[in-house]
C-alpha positions in Angstrom: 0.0 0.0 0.0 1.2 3.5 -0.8 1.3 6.4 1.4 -0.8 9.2 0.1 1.7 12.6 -0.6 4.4 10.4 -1.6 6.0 9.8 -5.1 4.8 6.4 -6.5 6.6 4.1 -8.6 4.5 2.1 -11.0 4.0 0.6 -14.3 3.0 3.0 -17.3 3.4 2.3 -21.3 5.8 4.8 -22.8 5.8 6.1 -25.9 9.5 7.3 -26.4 9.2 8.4 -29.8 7.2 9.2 -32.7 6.1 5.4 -35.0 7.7 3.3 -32.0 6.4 0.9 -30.1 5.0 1.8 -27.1 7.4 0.1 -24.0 6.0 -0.4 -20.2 8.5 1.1 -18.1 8.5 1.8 -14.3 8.0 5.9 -13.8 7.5 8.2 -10.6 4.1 9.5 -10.6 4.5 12.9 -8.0 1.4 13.0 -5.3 -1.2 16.0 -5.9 -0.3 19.1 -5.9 -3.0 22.4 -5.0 -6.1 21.8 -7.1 -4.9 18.1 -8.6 -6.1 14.1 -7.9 -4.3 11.3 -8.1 -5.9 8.5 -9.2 -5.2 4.7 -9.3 -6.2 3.5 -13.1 -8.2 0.6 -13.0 -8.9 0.5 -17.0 -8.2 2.0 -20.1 -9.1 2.3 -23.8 -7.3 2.4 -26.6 -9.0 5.2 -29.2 -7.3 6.3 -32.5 -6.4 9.9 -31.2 -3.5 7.8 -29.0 -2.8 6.0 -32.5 -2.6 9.2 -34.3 -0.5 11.0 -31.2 1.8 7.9 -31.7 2.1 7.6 -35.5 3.6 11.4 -35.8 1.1 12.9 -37.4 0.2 15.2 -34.4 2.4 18.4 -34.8 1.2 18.9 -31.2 2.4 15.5 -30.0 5.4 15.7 -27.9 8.0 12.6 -27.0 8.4 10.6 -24.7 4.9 10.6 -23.4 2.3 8.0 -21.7 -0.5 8.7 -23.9 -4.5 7.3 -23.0 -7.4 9.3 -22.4 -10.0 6.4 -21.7 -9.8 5.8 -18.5 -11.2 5.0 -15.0 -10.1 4.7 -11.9 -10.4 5.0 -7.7 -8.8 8.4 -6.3 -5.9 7.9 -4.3 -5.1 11.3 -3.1 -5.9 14.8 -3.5 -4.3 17.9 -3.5 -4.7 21.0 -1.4 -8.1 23.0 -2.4 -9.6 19.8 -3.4 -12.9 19.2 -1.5 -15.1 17.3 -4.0 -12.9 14.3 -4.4 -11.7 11.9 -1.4 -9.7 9.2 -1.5 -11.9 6.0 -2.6 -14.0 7.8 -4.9 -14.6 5.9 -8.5 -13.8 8.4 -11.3 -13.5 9.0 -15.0 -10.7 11.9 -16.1 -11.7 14.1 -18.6 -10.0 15.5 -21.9 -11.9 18.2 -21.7 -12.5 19.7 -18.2 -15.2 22.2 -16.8 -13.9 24.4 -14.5 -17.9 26.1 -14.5 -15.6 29.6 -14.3 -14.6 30.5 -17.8 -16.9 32.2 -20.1 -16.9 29.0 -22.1 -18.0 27.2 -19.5 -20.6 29.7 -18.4 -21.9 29.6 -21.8 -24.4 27.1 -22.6 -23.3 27.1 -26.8 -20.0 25.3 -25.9 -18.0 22.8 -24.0 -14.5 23.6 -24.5 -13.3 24.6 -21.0 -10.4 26.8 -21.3 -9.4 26.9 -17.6 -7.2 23.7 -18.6 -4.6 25.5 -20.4 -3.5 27.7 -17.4 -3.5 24.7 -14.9 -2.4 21.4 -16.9 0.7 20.3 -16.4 3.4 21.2 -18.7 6.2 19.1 -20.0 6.6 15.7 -21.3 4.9 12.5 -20.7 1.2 13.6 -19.7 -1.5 13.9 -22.2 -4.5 15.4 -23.2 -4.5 16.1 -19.5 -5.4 12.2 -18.5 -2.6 9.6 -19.6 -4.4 6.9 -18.6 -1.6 4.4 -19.9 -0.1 4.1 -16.4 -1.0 2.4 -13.3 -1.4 6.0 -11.5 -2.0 9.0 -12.6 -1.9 12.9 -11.8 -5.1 15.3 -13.1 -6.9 18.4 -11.8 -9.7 18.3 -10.1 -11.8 20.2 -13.1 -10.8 17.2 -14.9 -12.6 14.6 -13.1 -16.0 13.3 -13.1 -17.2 11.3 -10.1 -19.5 8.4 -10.9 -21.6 5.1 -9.6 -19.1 2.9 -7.5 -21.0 -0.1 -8.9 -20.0 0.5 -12.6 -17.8 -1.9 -14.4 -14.8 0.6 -15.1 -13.4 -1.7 -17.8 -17.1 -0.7 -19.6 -17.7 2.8 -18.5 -14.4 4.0 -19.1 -15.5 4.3 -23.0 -17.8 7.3 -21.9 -14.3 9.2 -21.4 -14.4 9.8 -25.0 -15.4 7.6 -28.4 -19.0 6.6 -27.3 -19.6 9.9 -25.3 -18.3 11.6 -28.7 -20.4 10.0 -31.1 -23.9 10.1 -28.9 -23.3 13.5 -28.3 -22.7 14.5 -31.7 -26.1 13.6 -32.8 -27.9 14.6 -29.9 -26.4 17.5 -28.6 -24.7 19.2 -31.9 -26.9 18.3 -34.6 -29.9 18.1 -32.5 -31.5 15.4 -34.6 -35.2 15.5 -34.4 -38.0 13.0 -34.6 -39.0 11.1 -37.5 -35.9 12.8 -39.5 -33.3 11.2 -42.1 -29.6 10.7 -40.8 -26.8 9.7 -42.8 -23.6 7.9 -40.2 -20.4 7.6 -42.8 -18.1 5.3 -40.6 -19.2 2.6 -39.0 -16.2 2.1 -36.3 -16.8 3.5 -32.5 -18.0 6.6 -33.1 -19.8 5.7 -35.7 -21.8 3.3 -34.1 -22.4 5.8 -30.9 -23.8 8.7 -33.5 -26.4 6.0 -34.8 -27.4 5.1 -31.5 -27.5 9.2 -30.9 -29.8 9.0 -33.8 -31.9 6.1 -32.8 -32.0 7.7 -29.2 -33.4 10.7 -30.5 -36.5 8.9 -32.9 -34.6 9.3 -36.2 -37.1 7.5 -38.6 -33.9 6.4 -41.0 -30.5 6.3 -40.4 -28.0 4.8 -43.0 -24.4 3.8 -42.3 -22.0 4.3 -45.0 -18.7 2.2 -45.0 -16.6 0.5 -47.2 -16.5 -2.7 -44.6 -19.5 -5.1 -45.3 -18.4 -6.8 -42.3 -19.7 -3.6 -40.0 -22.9 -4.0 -41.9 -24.3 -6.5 -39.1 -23.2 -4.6 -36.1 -24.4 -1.1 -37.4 -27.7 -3.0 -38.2 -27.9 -3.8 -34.1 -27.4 -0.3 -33.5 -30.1 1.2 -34.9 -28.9 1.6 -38.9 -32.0 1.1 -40.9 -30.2 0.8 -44.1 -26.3 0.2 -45.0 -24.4 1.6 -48.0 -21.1 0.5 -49.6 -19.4 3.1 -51.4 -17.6 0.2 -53.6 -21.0 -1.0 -54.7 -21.9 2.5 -56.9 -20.1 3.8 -60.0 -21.3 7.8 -58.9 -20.1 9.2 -56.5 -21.7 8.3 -52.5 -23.5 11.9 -51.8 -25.3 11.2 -55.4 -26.1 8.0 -54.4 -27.2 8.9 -51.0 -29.4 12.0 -52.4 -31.2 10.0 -54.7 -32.0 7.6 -52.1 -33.3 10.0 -49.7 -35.4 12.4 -52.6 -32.9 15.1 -52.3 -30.9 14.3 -49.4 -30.4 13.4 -45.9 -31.2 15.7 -42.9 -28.2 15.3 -40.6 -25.0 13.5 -41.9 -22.0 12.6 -39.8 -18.4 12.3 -40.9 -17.1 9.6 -38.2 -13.2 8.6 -40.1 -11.2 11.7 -40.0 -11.0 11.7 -44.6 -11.2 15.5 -45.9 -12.8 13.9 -48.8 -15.4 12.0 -46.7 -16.2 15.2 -44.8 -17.3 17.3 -48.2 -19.2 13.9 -49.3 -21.3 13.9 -46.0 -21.7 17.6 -46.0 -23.0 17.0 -50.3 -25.4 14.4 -49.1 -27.3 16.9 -47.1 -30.9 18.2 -48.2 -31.0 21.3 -50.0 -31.9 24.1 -47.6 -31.9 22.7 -43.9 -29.1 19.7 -44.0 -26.5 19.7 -41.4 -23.5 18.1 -41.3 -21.2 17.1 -38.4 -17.7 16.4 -38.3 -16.1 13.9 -35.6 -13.4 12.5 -37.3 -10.2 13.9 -36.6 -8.1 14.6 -40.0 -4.7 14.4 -40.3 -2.3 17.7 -39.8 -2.3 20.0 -42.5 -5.4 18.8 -44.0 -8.5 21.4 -45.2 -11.8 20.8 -46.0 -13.7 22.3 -49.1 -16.6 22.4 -50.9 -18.3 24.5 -53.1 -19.9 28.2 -51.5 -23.2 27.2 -53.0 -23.8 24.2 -50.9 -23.6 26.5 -48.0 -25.4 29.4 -50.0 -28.4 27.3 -50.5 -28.7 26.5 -46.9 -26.9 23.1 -45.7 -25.0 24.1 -42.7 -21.3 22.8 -41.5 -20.4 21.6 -37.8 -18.1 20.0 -35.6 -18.4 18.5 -32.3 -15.4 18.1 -29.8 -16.6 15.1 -26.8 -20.3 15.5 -28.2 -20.7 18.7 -26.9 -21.2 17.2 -23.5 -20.3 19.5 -20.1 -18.3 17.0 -19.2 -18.3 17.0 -15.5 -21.8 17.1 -15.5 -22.7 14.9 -17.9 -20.3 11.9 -17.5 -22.0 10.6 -14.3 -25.4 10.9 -16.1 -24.1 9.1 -19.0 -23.4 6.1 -16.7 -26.5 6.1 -15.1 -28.2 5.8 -18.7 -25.7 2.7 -19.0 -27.0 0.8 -15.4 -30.0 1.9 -16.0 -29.4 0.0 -19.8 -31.1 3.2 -21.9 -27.1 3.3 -23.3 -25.0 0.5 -25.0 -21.4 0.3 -23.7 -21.0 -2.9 -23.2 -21.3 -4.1 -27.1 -18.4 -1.9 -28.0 -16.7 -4.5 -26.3 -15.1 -7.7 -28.1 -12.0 -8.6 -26.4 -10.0 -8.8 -23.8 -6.4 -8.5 -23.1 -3.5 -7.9 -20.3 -1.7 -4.7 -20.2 1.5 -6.2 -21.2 -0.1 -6.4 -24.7 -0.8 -2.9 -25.0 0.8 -2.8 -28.6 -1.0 -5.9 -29.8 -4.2 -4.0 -28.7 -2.8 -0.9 -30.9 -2.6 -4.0 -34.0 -6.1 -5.1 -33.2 -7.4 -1.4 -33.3 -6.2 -1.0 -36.9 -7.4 -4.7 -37.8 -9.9 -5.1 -40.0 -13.1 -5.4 -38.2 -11.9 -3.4 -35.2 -13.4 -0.6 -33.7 -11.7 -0.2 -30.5 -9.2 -1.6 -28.5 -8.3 -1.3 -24.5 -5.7 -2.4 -21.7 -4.8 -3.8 -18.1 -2.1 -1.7 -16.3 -1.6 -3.3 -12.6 -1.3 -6.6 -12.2 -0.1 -8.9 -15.0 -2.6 -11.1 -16.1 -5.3 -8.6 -16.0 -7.4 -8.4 -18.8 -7.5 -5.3 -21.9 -10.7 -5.1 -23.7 -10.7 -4.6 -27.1 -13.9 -3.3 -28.7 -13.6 -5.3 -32.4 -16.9 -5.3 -35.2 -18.2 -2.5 -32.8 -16.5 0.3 -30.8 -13.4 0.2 -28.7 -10.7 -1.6 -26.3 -11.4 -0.8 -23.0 -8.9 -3.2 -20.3 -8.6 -3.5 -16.5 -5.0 -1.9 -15.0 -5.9 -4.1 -11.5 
């Protein structure tokens, strides 16, 4: 047993490099300091931001680094100031905090806490505020979300990002109404979580758009009511798509992070009202285009960062929908596998048929989910 206020030594996976394998090291993890938790990570998930972090296309990323933003844990310790956190408490760090100071926060139109940026620690090896890819880990206390002791954390530790992402995207950003036409182009973990967004919200049609017939099943069981495969039409997909819906869909999301994909799903929107939502993240130095008249003639252009969720707030509602079962988490889920692994679960992320991957950190043995066919990898650190 550790002492609380005293440097830990534990097991974290280290990324020491851009395109290199990640390599599980023993690091000091510093106890709390004013305004900060410590937490003991008790699962993680793998989600392709970590992949893209890793691969070097991030000109933010910075090396070496213990990367992971899907996590869950039990607090450990807390800092001075701290008072809604104790020790014991089950918990979910976020990327994106809520201070409930900032005019962002204060603003219902947004999510994107700026308070982070004064207070997160700087230097190497943390990320995105979280890096969850350790046994313990250090993050403030605006960056935390408390939630039901009785959820499994190697299931709800998905809400810390993809599934919370893609729900929100269709419920909170687009705002898709009843009985409307929805378009889902992707059909990996966020993907999935915008249909069920869409079924969620009374969508009377929702079609998922991928060139993986093997997704075709699992999106079915979300909620898709139809499924497209680009590779099946000689036109081009928005032409398909618009003739199939007499003009075009409602609300489209782009879920893969393809420049082209996101002018495709913004071109199968209806004339006049359509709305368009980006999720996927594209790679740096990319831009998106189209032409003025689609946006002239009234189709309208979004993105969503964590689904538009307030993220304190809404995390530990998002759980209750899960044990209350109004929310799927626990199909994103298709394997297991120990920490140790952590790179096999990076390979089974990028596998064909994969839509999320997770890890173990504490105790060898312990199991890594990884969310194949559906949504991510979410594993056990204990």
């Amino acid at each position: 047993m550790f002492s609380m206020f005293q440097v830990i030594t534990c097991r974290a996976a280290v990324a020491w490099e851009a395109g290199k394998p990640l390599v599980i090291e023993e690091i000091e993890v510093a106890p709390p300091k004013t305004g900060e938790v410590r937490i003991k990570v008790v699962a993680t998930g793998i989600c392709h931001t970590d992949s893209y972090t890793l691969s070097g296309s991030d000109p933010e990323g910075v090396f070496p680094v213990v990367l992971g933003h899907e996590g869950a844990g039990i607090v450990e310790s807390v800092g001075e100031g701290v008072t809604k956190f104790h020790p014991g408490d089950t918990v979910i760090p976020l990327y994106i905090p809520q201070c409930g100071e900032c005019k962002f926060c204060k603003n219902p139109k947004t999510n994107l806490c700026q308070k982070i940026s004064a207070i997160s620690p700087v230097g190497l090896f943390h990320f995105m505020g979280c890096s969850t890819f350790s046994e313990y880990t250090v993050v403030a206390d605006i960056s935390l979300a408390k939630v039901d002791p009785r959820a499994p954390l190697d299931r709800v530790c998905l809400l810390g990002c993809g599934i919370s992402t893609g729900y929100g995207a269709a419920l909170n950003t687009a705002k898709v109404e009843s009985g409307s036409t929805c378009a889902v182009f992707g059909l990996g973990a966020l993907g999935l979580a915008a249909i069920m967004g869409c079924k969620a919200a009374g969508a009377a049609r929702i079609i998922g758009v991928d060139i993986n017939a093997d997704k075709f099943k699992v999106a079915k069981e979300f909620g898709a009511t139809d499924v497209v495969n680009p590779k099946d039409h000689s036109k081009p997909i928005e032409e398909v798509l618009v003739e199939m819906t007499d003009g075009g869909v409602d609300y489209s999301f782009e879920c893969v992070g393809n420049v082209g994909i996101m002018r495709a799903a913004l071109e199968a929107c209806h004339k006049g009202w359509g709305t368009s939502v980006i999720i996927g993240v594209a790679a740096a130095g990319q831009e998106i285009s189209t032409r003025p008249f689609q946006l002239v003639t009234g189709r309208t252009w979004k993105g969503t960062a964590f689904g538009g969720y307030k993220s304190v707030d809404s995390v530990p509602k998002l759980v209750g929908d899960y044990m209350n079962k109004k929310l799927k988490v626990d199909e994103f889920v298709t394997d297991t596998l120990p920490f140790e692994k952590i790179t096999e679960g990076f390979d089974l992320m990028h596998a064909e048929g994969c839509v999320q991957t997770g890890l173990s950190a504490c105790r060898p043995g312990s199991p890594l989910s990884t969310h194949q066919a559906m949504s991510r990898l979410a594993s056990h650190l204990i």
